[in-house]
C-alpha positions as a Markdown table, in Angstrom:
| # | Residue | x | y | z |
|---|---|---|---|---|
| 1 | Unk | 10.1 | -19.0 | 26.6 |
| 2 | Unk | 9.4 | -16.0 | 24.0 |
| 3 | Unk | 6.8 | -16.9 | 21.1 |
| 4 | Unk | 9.1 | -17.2 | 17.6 |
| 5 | Unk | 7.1 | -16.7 | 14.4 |
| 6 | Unk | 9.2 | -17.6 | 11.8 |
| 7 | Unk | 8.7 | -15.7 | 8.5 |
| 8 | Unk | 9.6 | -17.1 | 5.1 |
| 9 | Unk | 10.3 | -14.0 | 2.4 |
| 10 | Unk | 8.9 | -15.0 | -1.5 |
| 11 | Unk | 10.7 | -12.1 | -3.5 |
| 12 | Unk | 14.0 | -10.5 | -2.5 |
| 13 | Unk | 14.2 | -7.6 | -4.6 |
| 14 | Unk | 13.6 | -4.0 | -3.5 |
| 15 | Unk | 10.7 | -3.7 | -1.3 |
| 16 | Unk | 11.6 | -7.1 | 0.1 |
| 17 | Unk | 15.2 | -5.2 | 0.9 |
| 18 | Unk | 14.3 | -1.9 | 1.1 |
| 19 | Unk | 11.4 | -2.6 | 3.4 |
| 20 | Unk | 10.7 | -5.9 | 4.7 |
| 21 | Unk | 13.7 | -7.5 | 5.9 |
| 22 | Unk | 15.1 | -4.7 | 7.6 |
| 23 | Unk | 11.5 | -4.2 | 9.1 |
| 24 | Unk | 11.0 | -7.6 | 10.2 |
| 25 | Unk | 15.0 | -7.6 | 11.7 |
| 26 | Unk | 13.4 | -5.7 | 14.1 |
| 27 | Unk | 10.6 | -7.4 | 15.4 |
| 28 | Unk | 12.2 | -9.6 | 18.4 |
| 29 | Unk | 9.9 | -12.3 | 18.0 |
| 30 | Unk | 11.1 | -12.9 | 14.2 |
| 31 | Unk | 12.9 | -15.3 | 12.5 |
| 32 | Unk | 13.7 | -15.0 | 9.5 |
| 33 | Unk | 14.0 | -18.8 | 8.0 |
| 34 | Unk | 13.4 | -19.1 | 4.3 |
| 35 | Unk | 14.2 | -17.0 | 1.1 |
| 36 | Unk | 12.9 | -17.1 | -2.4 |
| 37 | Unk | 13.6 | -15.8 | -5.7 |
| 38 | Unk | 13.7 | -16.7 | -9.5 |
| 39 | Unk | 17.5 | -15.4 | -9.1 |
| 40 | Unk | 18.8 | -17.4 | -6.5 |
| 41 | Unk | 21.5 | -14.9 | -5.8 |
| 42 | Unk | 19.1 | -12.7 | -4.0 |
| 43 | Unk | 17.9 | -15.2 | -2.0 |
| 44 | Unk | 21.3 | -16.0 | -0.9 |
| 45 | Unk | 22.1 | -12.4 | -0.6 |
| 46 | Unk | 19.0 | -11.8 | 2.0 |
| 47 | Unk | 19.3 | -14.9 | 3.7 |
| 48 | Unk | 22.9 | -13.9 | 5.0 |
| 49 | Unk | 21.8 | -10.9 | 5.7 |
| 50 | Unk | 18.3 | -11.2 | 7.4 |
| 51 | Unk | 18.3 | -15.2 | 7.8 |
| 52 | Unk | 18.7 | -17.1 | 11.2 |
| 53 | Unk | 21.8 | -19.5 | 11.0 |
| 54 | Unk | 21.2 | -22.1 | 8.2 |
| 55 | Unk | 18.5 | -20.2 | 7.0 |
| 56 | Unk | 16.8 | -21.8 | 3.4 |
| 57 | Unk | 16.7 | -21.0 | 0.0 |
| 58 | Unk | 14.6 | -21.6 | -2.7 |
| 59 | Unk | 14.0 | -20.4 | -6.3 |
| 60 | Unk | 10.5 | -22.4 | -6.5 |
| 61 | Unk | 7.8 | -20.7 | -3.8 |
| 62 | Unk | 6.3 | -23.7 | -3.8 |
| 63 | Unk | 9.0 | -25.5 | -2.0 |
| 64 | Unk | 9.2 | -23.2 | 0.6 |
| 65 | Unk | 5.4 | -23.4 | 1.2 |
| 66 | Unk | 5.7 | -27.1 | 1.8 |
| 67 | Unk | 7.6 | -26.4 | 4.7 |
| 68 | Unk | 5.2 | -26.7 | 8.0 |
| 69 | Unk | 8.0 | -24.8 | 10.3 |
| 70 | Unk | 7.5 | -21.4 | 8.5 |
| 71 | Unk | 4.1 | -19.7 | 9.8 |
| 72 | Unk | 4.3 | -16.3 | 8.5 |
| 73 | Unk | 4.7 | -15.6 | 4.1 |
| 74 | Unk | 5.5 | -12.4 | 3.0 |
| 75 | Unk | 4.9 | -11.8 | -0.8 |
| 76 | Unk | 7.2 | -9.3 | -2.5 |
| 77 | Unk | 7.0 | -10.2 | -5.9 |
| 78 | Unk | 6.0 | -8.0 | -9.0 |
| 79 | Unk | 2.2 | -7.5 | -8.9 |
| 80 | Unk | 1.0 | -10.3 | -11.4 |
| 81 | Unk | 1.7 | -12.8 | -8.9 |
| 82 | Unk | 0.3 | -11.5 | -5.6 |
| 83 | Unk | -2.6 | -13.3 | -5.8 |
| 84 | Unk | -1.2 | -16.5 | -7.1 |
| 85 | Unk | 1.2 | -16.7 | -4.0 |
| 86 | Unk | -1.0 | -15.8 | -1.6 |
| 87 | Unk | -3.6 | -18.0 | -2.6 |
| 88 | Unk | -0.7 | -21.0 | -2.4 |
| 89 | Unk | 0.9 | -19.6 | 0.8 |
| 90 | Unk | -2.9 | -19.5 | 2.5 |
| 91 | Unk | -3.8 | -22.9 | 1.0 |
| 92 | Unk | -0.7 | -24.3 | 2.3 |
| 93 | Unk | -1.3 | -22.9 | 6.0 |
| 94 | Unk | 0.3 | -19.4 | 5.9 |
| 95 | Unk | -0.6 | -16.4 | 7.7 |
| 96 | Unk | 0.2 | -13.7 | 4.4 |
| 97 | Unk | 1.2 | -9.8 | 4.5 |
| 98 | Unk | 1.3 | -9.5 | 0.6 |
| 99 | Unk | 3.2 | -6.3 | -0.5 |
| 100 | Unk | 0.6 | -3.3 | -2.2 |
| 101 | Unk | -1.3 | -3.2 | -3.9 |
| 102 | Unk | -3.4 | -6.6 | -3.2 |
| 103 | Unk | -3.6 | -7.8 | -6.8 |
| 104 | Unk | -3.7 | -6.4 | -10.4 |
| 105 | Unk | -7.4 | -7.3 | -10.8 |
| 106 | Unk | -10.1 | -6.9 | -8.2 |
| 107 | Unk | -11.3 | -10.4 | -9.3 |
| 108 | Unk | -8.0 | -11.8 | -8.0 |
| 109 | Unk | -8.3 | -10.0 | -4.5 |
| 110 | Unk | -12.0 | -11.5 | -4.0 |
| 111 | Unk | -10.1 | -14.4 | -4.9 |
| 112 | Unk | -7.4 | -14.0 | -1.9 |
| 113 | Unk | -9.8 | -12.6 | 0.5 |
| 114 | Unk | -11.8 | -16.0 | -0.1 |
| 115 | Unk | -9.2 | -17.7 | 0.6 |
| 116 | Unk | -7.7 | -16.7 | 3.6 |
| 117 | Unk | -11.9 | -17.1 | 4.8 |
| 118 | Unk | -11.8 | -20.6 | 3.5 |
| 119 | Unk | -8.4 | -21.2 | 5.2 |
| 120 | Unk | -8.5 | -19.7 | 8.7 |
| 121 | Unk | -5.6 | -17.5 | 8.2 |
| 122 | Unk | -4.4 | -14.0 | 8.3 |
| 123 | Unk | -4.4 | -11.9 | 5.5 |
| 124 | Unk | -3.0 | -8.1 | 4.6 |
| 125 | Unk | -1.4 | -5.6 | 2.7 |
| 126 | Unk | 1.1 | -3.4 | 3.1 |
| 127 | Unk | 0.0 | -0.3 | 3.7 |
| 128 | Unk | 2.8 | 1.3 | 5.3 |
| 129 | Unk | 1.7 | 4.7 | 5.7 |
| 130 | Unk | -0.8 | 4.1 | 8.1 |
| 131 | Unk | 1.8 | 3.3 | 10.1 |
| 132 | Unk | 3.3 | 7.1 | 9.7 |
| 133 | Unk | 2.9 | 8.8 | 12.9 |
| 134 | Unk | 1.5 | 12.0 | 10.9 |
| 135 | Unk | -1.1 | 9.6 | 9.7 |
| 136 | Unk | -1.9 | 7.7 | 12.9 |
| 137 | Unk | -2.5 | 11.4 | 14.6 |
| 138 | Unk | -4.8 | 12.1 | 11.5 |
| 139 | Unk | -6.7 | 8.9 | 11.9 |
| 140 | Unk | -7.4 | 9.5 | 16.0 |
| 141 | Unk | -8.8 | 13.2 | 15.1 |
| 142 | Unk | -11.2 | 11.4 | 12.4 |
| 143 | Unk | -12.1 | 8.9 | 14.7 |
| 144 | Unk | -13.1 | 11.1 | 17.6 |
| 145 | Unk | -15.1 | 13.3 | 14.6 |
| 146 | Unk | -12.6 | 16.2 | 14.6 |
| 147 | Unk | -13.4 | 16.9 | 11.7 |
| 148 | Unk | -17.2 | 16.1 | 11.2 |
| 149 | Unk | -18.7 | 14.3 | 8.3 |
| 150 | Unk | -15.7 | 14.2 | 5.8 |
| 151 | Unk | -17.6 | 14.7 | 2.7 |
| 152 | Unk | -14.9 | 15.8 | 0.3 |
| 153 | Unk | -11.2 | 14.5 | 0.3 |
| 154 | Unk | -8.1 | 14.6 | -2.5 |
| 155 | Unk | -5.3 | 12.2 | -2.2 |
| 156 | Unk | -1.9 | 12.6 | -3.3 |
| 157 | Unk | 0.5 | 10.8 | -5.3 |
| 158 | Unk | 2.0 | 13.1 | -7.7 |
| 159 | Unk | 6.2 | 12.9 | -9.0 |
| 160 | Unk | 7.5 | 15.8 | -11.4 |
| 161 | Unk | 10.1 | 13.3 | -12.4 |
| 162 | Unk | 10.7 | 9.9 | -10.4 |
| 163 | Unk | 10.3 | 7.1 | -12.8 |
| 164 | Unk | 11.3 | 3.9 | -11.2 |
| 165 | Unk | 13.7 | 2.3 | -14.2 |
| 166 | Unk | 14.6 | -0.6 | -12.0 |
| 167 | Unk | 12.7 | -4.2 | -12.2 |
| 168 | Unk | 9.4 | -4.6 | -14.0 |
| 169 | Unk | 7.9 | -1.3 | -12.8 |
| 170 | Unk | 7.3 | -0.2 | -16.6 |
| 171 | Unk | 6.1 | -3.6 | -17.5 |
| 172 | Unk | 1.8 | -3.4 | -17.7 |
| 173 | Unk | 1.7 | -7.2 | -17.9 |
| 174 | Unk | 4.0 | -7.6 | -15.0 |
| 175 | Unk | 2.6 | -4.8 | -12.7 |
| 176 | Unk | -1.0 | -3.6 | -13.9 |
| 177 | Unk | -0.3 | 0.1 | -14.0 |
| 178 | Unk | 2.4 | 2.9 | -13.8 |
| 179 | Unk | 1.8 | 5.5 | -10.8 |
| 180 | Unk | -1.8 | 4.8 | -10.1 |
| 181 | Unk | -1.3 | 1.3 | -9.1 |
| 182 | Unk | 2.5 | 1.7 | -7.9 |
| 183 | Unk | 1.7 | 5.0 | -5.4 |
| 184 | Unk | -1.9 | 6.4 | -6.4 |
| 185 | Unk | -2.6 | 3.1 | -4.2 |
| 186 | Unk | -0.9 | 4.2 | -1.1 |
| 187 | Unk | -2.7 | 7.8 | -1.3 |
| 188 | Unk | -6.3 | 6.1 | -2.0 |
| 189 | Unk | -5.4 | 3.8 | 0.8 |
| 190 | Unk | -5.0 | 6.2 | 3.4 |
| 191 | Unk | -7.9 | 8.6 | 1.9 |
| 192 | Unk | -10.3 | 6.1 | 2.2 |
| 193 | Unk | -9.0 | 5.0 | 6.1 |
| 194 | Unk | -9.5 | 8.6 | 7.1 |
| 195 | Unk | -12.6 | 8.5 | 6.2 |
| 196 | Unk | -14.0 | 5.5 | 7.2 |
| 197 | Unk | -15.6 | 4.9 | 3.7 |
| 198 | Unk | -14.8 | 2.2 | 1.8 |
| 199 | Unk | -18.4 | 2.1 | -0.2 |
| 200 | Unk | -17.7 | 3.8 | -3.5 |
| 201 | Unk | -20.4 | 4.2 | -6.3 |
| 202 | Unk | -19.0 | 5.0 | -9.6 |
| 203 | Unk | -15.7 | 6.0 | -10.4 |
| 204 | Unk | -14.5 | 8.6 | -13.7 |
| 205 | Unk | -10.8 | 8.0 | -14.7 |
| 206 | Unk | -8.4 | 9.5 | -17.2 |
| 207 | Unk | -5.1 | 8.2 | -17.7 |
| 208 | Unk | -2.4 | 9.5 | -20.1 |
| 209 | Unk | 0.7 | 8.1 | -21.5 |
| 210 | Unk | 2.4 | 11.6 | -22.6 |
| 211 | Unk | 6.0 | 12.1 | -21.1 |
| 212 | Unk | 7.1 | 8.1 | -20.8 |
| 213 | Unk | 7.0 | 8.9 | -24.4 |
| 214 | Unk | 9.5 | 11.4 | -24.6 |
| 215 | Unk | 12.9 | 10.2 | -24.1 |
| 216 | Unk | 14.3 | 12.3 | -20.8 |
| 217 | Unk | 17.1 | 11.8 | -19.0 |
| 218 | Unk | 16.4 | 14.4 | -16.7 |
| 219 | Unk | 14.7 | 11.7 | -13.9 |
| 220 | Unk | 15.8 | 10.9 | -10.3 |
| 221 | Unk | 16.8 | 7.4 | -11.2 |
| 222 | Unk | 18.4 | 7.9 | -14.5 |
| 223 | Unk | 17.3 | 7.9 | -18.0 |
| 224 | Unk | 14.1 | 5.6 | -18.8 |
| 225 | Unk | 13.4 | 3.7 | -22.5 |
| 226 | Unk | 10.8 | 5.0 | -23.9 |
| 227 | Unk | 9.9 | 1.5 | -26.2 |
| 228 | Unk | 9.9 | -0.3 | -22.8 |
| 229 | Unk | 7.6 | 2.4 | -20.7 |
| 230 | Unk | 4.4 | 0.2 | -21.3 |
| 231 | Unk | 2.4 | 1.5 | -17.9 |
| 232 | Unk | 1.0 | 5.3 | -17.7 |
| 233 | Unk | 3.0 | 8.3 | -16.5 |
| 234 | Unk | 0.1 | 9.7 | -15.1 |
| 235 | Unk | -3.5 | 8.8 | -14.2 |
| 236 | Unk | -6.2 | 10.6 | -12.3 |
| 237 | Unk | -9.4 | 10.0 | -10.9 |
| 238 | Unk | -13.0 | 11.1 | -9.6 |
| 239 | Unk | -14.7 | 9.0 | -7.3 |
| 240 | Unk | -18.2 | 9.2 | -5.5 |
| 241 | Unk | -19.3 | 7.7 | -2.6 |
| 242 | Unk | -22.3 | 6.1 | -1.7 |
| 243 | Unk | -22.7 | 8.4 | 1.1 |
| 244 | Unk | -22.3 | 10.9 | -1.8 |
| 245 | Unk | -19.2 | 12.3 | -0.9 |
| 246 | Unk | -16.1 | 12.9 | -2.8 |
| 247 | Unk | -12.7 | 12.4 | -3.5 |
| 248 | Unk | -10.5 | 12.9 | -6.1 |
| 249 | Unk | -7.2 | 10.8 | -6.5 |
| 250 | Unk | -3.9 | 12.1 | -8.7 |
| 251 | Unk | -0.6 | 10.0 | -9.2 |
| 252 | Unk | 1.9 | 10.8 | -11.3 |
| 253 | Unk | 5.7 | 9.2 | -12.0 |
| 254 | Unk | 6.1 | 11.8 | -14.8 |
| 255 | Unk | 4.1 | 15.9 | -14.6 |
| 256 | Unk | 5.0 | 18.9 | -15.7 |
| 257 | Unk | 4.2 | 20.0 | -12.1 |
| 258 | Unk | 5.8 | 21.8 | -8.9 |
| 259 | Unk | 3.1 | 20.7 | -6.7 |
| 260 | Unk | 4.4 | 17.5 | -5.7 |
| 261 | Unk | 3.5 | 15.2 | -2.6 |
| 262 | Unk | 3.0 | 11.1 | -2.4 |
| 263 | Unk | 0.9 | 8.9 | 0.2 |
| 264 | Unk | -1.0 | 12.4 | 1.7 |
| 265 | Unk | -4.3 | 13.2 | 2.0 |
| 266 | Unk | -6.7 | 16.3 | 1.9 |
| 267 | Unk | -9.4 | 16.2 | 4.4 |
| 268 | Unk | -12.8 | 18.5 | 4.5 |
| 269 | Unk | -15.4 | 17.7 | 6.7 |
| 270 | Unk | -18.4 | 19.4 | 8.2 |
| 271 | Unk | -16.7 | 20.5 | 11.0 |
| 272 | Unk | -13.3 | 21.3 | 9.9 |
| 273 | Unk | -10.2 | 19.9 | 7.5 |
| 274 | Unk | -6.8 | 18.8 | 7.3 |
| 275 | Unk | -3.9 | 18.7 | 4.9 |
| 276 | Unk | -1.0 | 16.6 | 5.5 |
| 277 | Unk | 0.8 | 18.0 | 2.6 |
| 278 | Unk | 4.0 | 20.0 | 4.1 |
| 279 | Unk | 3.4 | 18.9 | 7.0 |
| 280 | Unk | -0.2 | 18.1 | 8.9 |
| 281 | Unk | -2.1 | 20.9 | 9.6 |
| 282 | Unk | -5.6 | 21.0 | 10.9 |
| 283 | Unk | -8.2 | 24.3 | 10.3 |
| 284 | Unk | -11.0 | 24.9 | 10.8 |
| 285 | Unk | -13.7 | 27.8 | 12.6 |
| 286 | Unk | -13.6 | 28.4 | 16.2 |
| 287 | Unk | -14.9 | 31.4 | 18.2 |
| 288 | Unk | -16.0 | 33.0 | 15.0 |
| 289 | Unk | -12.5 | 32.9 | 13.3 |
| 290 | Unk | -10.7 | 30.7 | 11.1 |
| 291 | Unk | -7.8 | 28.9 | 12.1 |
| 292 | Unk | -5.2 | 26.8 | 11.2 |
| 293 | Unk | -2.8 | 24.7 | 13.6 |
| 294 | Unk | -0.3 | 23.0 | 12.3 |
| 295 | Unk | 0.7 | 19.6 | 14.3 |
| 296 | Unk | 4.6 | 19.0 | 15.8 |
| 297 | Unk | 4.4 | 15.4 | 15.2 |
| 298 | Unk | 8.0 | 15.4 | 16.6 |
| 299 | Unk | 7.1 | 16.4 | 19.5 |
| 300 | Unk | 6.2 | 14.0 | 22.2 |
| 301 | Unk | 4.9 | 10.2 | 21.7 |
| 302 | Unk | 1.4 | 9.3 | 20.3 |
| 303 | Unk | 0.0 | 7.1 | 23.4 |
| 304 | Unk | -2.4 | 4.9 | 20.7 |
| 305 | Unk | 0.6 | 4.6 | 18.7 |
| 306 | Unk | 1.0 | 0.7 | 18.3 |
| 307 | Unk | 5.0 | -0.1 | 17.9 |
| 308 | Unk | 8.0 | 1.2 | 19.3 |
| 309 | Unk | 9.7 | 2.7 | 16.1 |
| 310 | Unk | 8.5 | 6.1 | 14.0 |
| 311 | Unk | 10.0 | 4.1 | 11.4 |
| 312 | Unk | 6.4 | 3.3 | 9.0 |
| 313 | Unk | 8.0 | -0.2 | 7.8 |
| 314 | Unk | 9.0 | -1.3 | 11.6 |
| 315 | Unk | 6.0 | 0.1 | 12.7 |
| 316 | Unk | 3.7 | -1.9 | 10.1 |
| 317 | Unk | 5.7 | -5.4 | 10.8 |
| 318 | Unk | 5.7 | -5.1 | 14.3 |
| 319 | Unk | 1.6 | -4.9 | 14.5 |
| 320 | Unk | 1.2 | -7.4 | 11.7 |
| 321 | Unk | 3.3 | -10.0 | 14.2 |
| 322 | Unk | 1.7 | -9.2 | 17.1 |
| 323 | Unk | -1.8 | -9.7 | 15.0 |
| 324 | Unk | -0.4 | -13.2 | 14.3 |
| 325 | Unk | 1.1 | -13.9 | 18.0 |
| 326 | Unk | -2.4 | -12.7 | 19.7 |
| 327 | Unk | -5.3 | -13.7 | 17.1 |
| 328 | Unk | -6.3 | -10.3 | 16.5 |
| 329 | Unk | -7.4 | -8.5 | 12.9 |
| 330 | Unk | -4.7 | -6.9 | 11.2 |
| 331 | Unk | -5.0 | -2.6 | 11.1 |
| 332 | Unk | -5.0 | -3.3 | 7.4 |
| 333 | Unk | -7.9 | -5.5 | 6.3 |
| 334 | Unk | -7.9 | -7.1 | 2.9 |
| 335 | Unk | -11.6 | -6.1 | 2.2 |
| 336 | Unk | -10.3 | -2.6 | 2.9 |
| 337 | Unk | -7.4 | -3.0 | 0.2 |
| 338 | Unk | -9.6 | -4.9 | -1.7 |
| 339 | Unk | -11.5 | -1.6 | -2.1 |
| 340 | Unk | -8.4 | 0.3 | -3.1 |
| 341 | Unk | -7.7 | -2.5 | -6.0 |
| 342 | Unk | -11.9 | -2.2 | -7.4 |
| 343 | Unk | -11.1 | 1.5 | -7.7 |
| 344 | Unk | -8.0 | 1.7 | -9.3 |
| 345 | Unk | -9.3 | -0.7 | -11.4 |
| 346 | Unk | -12.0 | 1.3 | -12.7 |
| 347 | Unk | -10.3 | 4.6 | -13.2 |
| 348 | Unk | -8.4 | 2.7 | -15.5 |
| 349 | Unk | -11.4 | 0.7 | -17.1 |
| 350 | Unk | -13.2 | 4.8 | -16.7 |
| 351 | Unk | -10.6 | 5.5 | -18.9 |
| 352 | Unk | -10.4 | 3.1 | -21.7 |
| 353 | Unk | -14.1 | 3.0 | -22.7 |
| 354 | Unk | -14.4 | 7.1 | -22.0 |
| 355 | Unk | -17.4 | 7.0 | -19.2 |
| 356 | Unk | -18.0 | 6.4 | -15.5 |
| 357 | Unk | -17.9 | 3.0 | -14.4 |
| 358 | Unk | -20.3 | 2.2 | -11.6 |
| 359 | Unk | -19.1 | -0.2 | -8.6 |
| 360 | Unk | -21.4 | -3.1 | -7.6 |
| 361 | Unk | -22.8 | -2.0 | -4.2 |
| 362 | Unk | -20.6 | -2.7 | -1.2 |
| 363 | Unk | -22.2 | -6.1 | 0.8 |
């Protein structure tokens, strides 16, 4: 008989719809068997939508949790309460993918990664665009040292006007941050992967709270309120390595800017570079000329490519079952997010006291 892993969802809003629960639909060995949310008509909503027959819902987690059917948690809830629930879901037995970034604080993410040691069970984020078949190609040429030493790298996150008006994204004390946590994360994430550096040093942030000010209605998803934009519209930051290398990070939900791009990354190593913005191109020297090849992703499957969809979100849930089904680490590790979460944090801490905030060094 097939294995089932049933999969209870805490959070129904928009990543839960927009990414999860379609995602997870498509994972054969899913069942979909709880729902919660503080407004119950999501829950209902997603469960007759996503939910096996009789599927249940909740409005307190906790309830859900104390069922011993449901193996699998996923955590789609504002940012605040990441670590809260998974810490409860873990405690309580759970294998948990928590929805990016791990946790407003780094203090709560060594608080989750704790647990899921003292528990047993699996933990990870959801870093989606690893799962990007751009990015998977990327990661194999890094691997196989393509590129060399990568000693410099920029990552990408920047809007010219896409401010997310929906939900608690412009809430601070709900979410942490504006961009830079929301989709600075997602770029850092997959800088840092590429790299195969998660050991930074000190970190030199500036963040700036200049056009949520401004009333605009010019915005892709309609006119924000400038008394309720509490979070930054933009925030940058300089990183250094232990290794002493460098990257660079920029996120914006709000620029005065035509160079725009989210979740790429710049890649320069010793023996050549890559730029997934417009597409991924490699370049490099060969021969005794310079060259650049762009990549036809489209072209042909990826034979290391773990999943049978192109589709990121698919892509991401179908590993993260298959981790749980066959006892193996997830792609995305929490120490690796955890990482993601100490650096964010300090460009924004970089920025607040006005100097470079050094990192305690990676055990």
């Amino acid at each position: 008989m097939e294995r089932k892993v049933s999969v209870g969802i805490i959070g129904c809003g928009g990543i839960a719809g927009g990414k999860h629960l379609p995602s997870l639909a498509k994972v054969k060995e899913v069942e979909i068997v709880a729902f919660c949310d503080l407004e119950i008509e999501k829950a209902e909503k997603s469960a007759k939508e996503y939910g096996i027959e009789n599927a249940k819902v909740y409005i307190n987690y906790k309830e859900l949790l104390a069922d011993k059917t449901i193996e699998v948690i996923h955590v789609c809830t504002p940012n605040r309460s990441h670590s809260i629930i998974s810490i409860d879901a873990l405690e309580a037995g759970k294998h948990v993918m928590c929805e990016k970034p791990m946790a407003k604080t780094s203090e709560e993410g060594r608080q989750m990664i704790e647990a899921a040691k003292r528990t047993g069970k699996k933990l990870t984020i959801g870093y989606q665009n690893r799962f990007r078949v751009d990015s998977l190609y990327l990661h194999k040429a890094c691997e196989n040292g393509d590129l060399g030493e990568i000693y410099f790298a920029k990552g990408h996150a920047i809007r010219r006007r896409a401010v997310p008006t929906w939900g608690v994204f412009l809430n601070e004390f709900e979410q942490g941050g504006g961009p830079l946590i929301d989709i600075g994360t997602h770029a850092l994430d997959l800088t840092l992967w590429m790299m195969n550096n998660h050991k930074p040093k000190y970190v030199v942030g500036n963040v700036y709270h200049k056009l949520g000010q401004k009333e605009s209605a010019a915005n892709a998803w309609g006119a924000w309120d400038s008394k309720k934009f509490t979070v930054e519209d933009s925030a940058f930051g300089f990183i250094t390595m232990e290794n002493g290398a460098t990257v660079t990070l920029e996120s914006s939900w709000a620029l005065n800017s035509l160079d725009v791009d989210e979740a790429k990354t710049t890649l320069c190593g010793t023996e050549g570079g890559a730029d997934m913005k417009g597409g991924l191109t490699l370049n490099g020297e060969k021969y005794g000329r310079l060259y650049e090849s762009k990549i036809n992703i489209e072209a042909g499957g990826v034979d290391f490519y773990e999943g049978e969809s192109s589709n990121p979100g698919e892509a991401e849930a179908k590993s993260w079952i298959n981790c749980v089904i066959n006892d193996t680490e997830p792609v995305v590790k929490p120490e690796e997010a955890l990482v993601v979460t100490e650096i964010l944090e300090a460009i924004y801490e970089s920025s607040r006291i006005g100097k470079p905030v050094f990192l305690k060094e990676s055990k």
